[in-house]
Structure formats: C-alpha cells, structure tokens
mmCIF file as gemmi writes it, N, C-alpha and C atoms, coordinates in Angstrom:
data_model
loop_
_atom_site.group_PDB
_atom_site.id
_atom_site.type_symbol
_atom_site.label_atom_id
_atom_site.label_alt_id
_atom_site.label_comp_id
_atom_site.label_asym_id
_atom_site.label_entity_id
_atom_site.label_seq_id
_atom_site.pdbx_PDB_ins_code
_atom_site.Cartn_x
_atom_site.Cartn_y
_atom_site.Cartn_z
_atom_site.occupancy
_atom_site.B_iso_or_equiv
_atom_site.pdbx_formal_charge
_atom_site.auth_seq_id
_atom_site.auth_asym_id
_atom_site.pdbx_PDB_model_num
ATOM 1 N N . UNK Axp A 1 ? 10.517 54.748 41.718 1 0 ? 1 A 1
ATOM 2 C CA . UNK Axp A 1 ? 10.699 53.367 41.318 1 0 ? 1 A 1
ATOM 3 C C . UNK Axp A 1 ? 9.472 52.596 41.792 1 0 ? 1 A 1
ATOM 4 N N . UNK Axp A 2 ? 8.64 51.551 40.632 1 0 ? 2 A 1
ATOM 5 C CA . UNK Axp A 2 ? 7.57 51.123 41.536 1 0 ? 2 A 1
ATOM 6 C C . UNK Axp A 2 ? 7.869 50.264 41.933 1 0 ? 2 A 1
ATOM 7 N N . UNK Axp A 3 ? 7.65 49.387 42.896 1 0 ? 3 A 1
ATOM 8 C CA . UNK Axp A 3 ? 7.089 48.06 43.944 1 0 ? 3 A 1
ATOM 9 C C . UNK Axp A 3 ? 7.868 47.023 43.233 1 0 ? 3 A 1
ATOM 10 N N . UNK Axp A 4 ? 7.579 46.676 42.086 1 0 ? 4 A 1
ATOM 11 C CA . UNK Axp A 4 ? 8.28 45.719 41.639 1 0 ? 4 A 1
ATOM 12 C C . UNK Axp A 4 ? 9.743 45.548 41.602 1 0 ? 4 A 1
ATOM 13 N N . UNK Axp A 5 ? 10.084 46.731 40.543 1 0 ? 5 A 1
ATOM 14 C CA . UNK Axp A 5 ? 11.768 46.986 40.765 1 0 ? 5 A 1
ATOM 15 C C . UNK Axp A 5 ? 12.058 46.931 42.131 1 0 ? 5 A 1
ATOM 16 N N . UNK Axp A 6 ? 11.371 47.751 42.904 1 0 ? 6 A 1
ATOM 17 C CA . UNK Axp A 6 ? 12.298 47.769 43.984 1 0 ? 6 A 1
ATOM 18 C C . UNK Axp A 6 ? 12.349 46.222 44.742 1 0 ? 6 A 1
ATOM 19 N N . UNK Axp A 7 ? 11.33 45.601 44.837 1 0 ? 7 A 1
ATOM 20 C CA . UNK Axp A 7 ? 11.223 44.017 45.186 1 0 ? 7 A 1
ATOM 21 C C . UNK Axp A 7 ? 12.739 42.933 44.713 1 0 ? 7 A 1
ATOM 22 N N . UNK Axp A 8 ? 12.712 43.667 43.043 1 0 ? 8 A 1
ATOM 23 C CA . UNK Axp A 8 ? 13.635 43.164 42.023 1 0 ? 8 A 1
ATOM 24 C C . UNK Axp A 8 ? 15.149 43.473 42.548 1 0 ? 8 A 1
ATOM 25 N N . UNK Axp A 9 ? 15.323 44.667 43.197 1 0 ? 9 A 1
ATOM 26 C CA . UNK Axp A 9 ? 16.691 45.282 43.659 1 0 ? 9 A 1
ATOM 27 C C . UNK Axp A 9 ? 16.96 44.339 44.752 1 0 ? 9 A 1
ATOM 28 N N . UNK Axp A 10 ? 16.033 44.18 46.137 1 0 ? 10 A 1
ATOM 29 C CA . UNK Axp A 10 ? 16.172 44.045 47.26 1 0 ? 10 A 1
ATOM 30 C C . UNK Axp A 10 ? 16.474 41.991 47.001 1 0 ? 10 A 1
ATOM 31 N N . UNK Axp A 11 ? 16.23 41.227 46.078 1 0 ? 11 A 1
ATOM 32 C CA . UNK Axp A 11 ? 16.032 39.794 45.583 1 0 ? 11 A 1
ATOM 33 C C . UNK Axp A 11 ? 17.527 40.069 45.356 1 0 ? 11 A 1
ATOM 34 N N . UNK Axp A 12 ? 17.87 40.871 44.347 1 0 ? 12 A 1
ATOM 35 C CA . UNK Axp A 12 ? 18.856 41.197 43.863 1 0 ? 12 A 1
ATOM 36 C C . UNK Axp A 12 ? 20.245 41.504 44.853 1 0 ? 12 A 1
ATOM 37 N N . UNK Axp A 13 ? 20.035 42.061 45.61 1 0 ? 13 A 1
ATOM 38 C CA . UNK Axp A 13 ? 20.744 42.338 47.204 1 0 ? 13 A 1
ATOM 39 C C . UNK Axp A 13 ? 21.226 40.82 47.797 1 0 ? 13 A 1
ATOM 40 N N . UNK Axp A 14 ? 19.858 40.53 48.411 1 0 ? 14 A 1
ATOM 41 C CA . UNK Axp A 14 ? 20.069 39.707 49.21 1 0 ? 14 A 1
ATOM 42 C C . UNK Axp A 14 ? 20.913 38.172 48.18 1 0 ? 14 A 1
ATOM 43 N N . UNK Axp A 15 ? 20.481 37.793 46.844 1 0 ? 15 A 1
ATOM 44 C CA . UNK Axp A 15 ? 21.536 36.768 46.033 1 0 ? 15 A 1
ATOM 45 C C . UNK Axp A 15 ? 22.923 37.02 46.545 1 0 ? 15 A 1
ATOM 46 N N . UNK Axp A 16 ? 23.112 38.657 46.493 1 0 ? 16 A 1
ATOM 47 C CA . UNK Axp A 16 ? 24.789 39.112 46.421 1 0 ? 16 A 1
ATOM 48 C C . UNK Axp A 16 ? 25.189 38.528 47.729 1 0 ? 16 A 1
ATOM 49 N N . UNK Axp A 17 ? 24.628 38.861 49.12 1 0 ? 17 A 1
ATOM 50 C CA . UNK Axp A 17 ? 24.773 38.367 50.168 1 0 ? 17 A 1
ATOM 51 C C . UNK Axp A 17 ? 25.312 36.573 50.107 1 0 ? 17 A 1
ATOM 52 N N . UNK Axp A 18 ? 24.116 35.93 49.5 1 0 ? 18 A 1
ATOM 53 C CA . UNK Axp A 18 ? 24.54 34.377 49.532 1 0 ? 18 A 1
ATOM 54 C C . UNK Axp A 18 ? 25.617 34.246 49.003 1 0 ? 18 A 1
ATOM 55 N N . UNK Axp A 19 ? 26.145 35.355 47.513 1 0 ? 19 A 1
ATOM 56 C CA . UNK Axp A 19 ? 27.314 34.581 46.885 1 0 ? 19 A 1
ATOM 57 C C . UNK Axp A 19 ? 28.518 34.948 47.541 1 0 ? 19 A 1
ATOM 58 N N . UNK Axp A 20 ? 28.088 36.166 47.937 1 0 ? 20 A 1
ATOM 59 C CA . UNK Axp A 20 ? 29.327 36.49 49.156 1 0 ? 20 A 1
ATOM 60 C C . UNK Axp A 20 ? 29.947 35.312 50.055 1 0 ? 20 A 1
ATOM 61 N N . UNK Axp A 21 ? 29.067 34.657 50.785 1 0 ? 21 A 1
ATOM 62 C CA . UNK Axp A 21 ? 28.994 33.5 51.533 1 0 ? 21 A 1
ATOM 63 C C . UNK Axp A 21 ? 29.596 32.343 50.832 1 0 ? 21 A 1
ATOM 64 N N . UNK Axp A 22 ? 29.033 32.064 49.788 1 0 ? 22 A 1
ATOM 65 C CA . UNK Axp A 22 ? 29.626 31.23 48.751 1 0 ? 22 A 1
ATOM 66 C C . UNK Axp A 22 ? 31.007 30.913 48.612 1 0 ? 22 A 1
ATOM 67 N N . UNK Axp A 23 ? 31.488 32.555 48.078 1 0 ? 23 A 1
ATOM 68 C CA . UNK Axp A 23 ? 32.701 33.098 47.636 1 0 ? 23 A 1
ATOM 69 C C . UNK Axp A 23 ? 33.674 33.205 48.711 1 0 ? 23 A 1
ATOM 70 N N . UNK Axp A 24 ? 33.422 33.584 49.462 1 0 ? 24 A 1
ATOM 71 C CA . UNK Axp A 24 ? 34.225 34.294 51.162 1 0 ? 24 A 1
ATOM 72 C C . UNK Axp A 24 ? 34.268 33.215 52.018 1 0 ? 24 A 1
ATOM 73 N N . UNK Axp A 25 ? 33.385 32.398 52.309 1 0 ? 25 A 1
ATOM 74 C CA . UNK Axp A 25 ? 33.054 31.973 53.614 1 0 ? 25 A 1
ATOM 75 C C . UNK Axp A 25 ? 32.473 32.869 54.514 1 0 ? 25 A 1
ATOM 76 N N . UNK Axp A 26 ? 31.795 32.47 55.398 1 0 ? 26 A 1
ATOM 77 C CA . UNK Axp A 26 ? 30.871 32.801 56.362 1 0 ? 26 A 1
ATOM 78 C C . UNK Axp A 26 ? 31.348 34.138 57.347 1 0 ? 26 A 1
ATOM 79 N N . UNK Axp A 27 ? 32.774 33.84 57.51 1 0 ? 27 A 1
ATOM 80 C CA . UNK Axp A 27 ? 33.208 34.804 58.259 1 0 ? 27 A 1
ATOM 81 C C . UNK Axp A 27 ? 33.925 35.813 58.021 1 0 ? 27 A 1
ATOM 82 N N . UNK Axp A 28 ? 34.192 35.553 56.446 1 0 ? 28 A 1
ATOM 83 C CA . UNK Axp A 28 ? 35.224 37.182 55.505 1 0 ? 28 A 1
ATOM 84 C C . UNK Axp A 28 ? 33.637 37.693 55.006 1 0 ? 28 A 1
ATOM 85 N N . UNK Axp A 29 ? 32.426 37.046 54.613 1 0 ? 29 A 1
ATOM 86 C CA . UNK Axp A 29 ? 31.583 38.237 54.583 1 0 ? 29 A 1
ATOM 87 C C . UNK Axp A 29 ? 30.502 38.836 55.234 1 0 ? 29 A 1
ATOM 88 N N . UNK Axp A 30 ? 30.69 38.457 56.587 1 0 ? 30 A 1
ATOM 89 C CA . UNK Axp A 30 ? 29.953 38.735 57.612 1 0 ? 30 A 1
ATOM 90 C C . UNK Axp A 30 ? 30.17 40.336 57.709 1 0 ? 30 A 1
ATOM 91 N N . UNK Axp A 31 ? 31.007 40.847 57.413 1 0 ? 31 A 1
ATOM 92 C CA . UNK Axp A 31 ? 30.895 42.32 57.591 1 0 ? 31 A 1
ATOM 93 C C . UNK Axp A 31 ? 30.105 42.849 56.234 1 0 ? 31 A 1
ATOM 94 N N . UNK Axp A 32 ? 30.409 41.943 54.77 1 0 ? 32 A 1
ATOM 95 C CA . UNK Axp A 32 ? 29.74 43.288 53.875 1 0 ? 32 A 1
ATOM 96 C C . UNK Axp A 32 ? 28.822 42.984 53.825 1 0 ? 32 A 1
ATOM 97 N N . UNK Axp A 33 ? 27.857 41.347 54.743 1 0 ? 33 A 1
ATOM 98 C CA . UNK Axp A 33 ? 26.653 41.45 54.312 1 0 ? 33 A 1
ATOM 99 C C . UNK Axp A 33 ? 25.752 42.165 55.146 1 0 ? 33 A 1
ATOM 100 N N . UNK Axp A 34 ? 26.304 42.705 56.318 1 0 ? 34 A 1
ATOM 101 C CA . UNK Axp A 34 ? 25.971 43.261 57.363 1 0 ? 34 A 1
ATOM 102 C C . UNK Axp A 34 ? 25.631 44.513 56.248 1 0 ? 34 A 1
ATOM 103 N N . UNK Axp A 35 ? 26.449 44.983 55.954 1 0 ? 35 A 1
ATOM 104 C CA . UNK Axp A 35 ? 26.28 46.469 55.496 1 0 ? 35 A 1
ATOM 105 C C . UNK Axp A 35 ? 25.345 46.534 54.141 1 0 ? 35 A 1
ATOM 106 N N . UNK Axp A 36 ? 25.28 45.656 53.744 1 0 ? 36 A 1
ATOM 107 C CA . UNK Axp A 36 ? 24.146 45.46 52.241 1 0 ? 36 A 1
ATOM 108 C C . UNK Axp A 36 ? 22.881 45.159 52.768 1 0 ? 36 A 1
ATOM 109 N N . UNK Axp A 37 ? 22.727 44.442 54.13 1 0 ? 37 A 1
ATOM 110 C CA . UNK Axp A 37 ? 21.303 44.195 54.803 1 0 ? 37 A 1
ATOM 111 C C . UNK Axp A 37 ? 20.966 45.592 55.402 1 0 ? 37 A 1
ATOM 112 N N . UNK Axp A 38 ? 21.291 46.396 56.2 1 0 ? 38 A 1
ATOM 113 C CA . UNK Axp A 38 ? 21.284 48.171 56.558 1 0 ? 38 A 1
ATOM 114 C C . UNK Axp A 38 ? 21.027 48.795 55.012 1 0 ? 38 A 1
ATOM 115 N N . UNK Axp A 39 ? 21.387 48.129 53.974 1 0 ? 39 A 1
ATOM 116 C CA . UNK Axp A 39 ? 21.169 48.992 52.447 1 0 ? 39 A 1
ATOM 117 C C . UNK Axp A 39 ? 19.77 48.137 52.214 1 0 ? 39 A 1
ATOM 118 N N . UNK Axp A 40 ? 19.509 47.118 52.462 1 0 ? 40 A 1
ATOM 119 C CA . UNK Axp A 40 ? 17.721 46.849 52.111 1 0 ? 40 A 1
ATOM 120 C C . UNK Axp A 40 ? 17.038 47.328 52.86 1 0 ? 40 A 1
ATOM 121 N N . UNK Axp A 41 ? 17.151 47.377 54.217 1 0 ? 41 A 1
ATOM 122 C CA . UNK Axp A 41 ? 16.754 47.822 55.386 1 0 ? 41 A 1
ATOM 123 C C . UNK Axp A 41 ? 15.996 49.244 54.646 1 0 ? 41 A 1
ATOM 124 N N . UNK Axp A 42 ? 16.837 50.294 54.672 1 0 ? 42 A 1
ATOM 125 C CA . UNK Axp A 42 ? 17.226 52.01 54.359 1 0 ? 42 A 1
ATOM 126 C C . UNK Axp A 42 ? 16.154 51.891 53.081 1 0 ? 42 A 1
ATOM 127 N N . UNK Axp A 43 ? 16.245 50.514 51.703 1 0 ? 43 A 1
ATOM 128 C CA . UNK Axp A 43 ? 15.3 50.9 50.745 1 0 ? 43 A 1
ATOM 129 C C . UNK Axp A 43 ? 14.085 50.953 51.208 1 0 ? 43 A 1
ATOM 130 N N . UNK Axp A 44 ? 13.784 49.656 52.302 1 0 ? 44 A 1
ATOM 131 C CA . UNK Axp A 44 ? 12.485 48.97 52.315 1 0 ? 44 A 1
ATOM 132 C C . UNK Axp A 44 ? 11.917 50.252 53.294 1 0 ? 44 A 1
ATOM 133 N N . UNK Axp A 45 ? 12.453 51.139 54.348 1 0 ? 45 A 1
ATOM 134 C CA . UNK Axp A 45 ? 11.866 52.361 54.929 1 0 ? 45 A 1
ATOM 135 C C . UNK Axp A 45 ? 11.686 53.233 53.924 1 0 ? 45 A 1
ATOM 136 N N . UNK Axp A 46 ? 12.187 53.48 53.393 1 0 ? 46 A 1
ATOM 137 C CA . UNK Axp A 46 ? 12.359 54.644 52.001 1 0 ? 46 A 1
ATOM 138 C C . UNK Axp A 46 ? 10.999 54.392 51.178 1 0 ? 46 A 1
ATOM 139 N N . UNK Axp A 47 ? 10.222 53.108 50.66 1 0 ? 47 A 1
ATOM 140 C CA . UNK Axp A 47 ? 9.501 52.75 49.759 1 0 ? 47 A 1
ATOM 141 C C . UNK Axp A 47 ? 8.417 52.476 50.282 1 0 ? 47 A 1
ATOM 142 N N . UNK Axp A 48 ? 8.532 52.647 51.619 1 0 ? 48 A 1
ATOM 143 C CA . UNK Axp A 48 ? 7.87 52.232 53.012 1 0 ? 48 A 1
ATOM 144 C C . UNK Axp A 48 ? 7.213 50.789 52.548 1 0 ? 48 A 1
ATOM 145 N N . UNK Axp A 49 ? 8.205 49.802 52.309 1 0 ? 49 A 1
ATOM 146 C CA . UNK Axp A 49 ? 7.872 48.5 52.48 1 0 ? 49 A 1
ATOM 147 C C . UNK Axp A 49 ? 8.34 47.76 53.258 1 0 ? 49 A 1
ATOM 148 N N . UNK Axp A 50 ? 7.687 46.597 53.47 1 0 ? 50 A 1
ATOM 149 C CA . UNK Axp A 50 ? 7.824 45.472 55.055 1 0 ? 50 A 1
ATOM 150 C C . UNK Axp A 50 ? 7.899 44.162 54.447 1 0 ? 50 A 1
C-alpha cells in the first residue's frame, strides 16, 4: 500500500475515533478508541511511518 492510502486509512481511523466521542460520549468510547489508536500505532510501525 503506498504512503498515501495508508495516510488516507490512518485520517480515516482517527475521524472514527472523534465520532465515537461524538456518538458515545467520552467515557463509553474510551476503550474502543484506545484499541483503534494501538491499530494506527501497529500500521504506522508496519509502513515504518512517524
């Protein structure tokens, strides 16, 4: 996958996070955004980007 997409995924990630927040409140999605930030985390080592 080049640079871009993956840029495009990780933009893409982190939106889901806010609407989570949005949707949930702060403290029903404090756990899945925890676990979707460890999933950008895991791409951005993987693509070895910073």
């Amino acid at each position: 996958m080049g640079k871009t997409k993956v840029n495009m995924v990780i933009r893409f990630l982190k939106g889901m996070q806010a609407e989570k927040v949005n949707v949930l409140g702060t403290e029903e999605a404090r756990e899945d955004n925890e676990l979707v930030q460890k999933v950008i985390e895991d791409i951005k080592l993987f693509y070895e980007l910073s």
